[in-house]
C-alpha positions as CSV (number, residue, x, y, z in Angstrom):
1,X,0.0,0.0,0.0
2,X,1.2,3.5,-0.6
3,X,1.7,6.6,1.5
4,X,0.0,9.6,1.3
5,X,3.7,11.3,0.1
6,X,3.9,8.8,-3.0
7,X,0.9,9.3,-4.4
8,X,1.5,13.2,-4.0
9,X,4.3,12.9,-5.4
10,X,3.3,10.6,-8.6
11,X,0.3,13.1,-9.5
12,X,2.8,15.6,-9.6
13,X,5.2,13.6,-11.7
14,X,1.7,13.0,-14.0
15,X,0.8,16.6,-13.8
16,X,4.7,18.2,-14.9
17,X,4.5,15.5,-18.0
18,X,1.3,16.5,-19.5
19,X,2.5,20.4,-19.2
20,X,5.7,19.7,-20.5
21,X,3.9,17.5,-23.8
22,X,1.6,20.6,-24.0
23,X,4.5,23.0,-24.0
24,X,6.6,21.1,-26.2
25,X,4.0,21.3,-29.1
26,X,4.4,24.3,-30.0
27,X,2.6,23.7,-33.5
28,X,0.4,21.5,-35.6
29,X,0.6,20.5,-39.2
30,X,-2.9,20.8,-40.7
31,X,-2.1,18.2,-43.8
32,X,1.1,16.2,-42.9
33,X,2.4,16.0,-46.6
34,X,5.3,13.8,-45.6
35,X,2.8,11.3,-44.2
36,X,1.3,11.3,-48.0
37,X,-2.0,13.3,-46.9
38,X,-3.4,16.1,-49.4
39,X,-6.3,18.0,-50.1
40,X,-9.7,16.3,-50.8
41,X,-11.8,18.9,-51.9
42,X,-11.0,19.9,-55.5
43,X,-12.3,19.9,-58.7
44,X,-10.2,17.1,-61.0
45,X,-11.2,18.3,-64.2
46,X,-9.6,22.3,-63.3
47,X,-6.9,21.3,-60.8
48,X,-4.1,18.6,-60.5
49,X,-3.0,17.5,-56.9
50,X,0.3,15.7,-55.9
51,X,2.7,15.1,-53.3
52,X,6.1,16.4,-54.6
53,X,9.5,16.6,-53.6
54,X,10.3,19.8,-55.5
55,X,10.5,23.1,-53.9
56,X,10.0,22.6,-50.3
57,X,10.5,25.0,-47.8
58,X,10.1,23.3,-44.6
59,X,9.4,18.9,-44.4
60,X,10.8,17.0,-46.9
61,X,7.3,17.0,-49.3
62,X,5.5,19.5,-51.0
63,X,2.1,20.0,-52.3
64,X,1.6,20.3,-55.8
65,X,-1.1,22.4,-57.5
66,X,-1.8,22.8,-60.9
67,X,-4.8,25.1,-61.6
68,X,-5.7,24.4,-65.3
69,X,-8.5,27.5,-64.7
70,X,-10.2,29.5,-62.6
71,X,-10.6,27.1,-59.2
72,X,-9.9,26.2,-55.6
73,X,-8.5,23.5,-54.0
74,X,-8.5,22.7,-50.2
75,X,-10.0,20.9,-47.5
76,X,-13.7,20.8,-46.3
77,X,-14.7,18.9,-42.7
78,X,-11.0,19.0,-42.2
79,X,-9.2,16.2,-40.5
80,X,-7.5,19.0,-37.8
81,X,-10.3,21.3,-37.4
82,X,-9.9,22.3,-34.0
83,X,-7.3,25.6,-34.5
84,X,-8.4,27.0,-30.8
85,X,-5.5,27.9,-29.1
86,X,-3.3,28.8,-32.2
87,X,-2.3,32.6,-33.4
88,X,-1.0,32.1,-36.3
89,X,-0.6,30.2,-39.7
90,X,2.0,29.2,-41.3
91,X,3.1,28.1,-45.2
92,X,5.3,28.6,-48.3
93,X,4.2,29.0,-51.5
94,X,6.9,28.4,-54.2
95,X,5.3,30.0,-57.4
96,X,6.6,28.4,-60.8
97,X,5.5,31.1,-62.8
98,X,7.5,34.2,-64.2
99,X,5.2,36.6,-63.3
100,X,3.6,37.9,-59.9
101,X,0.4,36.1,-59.3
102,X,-2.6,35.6,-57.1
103,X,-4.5,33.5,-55.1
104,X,-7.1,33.9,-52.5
105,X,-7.1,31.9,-49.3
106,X,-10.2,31.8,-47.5
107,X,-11.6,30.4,-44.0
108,X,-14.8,28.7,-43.1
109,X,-14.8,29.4,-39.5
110,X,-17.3,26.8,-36.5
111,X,-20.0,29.8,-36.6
112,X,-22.9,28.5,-38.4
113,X,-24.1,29.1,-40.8
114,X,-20.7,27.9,-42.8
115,X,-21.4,30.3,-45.6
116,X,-21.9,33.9,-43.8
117,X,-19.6,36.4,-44.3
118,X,-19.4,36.5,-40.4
119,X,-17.7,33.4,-40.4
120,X,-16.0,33.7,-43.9
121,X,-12.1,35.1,-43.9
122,X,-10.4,36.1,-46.5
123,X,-7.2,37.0,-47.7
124,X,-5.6,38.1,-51.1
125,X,-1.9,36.6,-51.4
126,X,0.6,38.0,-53.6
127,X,2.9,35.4,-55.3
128,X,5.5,36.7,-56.6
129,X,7.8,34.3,-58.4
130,X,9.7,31.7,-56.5
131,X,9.5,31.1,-52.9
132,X,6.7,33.4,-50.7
133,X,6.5,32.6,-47.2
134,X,3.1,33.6,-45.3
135,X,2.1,33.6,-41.8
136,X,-1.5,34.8,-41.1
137,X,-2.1,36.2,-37.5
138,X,-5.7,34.2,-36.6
139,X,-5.7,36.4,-33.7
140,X,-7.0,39.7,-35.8
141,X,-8.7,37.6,-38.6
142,X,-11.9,39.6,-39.6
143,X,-14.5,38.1,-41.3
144,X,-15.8,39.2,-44.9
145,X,-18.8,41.5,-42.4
146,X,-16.1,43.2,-41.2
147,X,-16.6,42.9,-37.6
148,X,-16.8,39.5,-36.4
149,X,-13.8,37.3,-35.4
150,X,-12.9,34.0,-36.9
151,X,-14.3,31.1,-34.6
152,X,-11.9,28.0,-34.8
153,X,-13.7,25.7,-32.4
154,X,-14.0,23.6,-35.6
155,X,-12.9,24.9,-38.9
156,X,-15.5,24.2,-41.7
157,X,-13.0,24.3,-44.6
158,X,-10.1,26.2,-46.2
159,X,-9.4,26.9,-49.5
160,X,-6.4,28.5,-52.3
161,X,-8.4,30.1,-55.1
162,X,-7.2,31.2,-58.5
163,X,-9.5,33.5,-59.4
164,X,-7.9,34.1,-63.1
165,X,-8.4,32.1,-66.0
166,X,-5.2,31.0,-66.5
167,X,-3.0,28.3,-65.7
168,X,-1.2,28.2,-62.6
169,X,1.1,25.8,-60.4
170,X,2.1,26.2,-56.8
171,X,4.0,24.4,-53.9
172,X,2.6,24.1,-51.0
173,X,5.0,23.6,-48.1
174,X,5.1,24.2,-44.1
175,X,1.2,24.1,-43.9
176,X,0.7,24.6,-40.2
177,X,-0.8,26.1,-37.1
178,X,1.7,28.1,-34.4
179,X,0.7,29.0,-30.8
């Protein structure tokens, strides 16, 4: 039978290792490339998706996109939804174009309904050829109302968008979330 001082001290012990593993993870990949995941939520007659090792940035694999039009790729019911407790996020974008390009990356925030511009975000990002490296403060992202905050209890979906009619391909590196 054990003292009253061992078990003290053993729920201490427990308590110290589950804040260290908290503090340790410090970030979370949203699609783990080098485990072979990618995005499911594309059209496959206006964008190719594969798992590359060209141009990567951070990890060893990158996504590739090729827009043949105007489209969007992403994720919808995502696997790691649950963004609460994350400021920022994080990616690189190598553009293989010569010329500076956009896409838009958008949100779909827990708030229902999933289609509102008060839980809609989006932002317009610049590629410029080559790499681009983005990091996205969650903390001050206003939804498409212009008022309301981003709820991440549960993100809805996420999307790149090339909103041009012409051909486009992107790697996608780094994708993740940072406290």
């Amino acid at each position: 039978m054990r003292t009253t001082v061992e078990v003290i001290c053993v729920v201490i012990l427990l308590i110290l290792s589950v804040n260290i593993s908290f503090a340790v993870k410090d970030y979370l990949y949203i699609v783990r490339f080098d485990k072979g995941e990618m995005f499911t939520d594309f059209d496959p007659q206006k964008v190719e998706v594969s798992l590359s090792k060209e141009y990567v940035k951070d990890g060893k694999i990158s996504l590739k996109i090729n827009y043949k039009d105007k489209a969007f790729v992403g994720e919808w019911k995502p696997m790691r939804a649950f963004w609460t407790g994350y400021s920022k996020i994080n990616f690189f974008i190598y553009n293989d174009s010569n010329e500076e390009r956009e896409l838009i990356f958008r949100i779909k925030g827990a708030r229902q309904p999933s289609k509102s511009p008060e839980n809609t975000f989006e932002t317009t990002l610049k590629l410029l050829p080559g790499y681009n490296e983005y990091s996205i403060d969650l903390t001050k992202a206003i939804c498409n109302d212009g008022k309301s905050l981003l709820d991440l209890n549960g993100v809805y979906v996420y999307s790149f968008e090339n909103k041009v009619e012409k051909p486009l391909t992107i790697y996608l590196s780094g994708f993740k979330l940072v406290k």
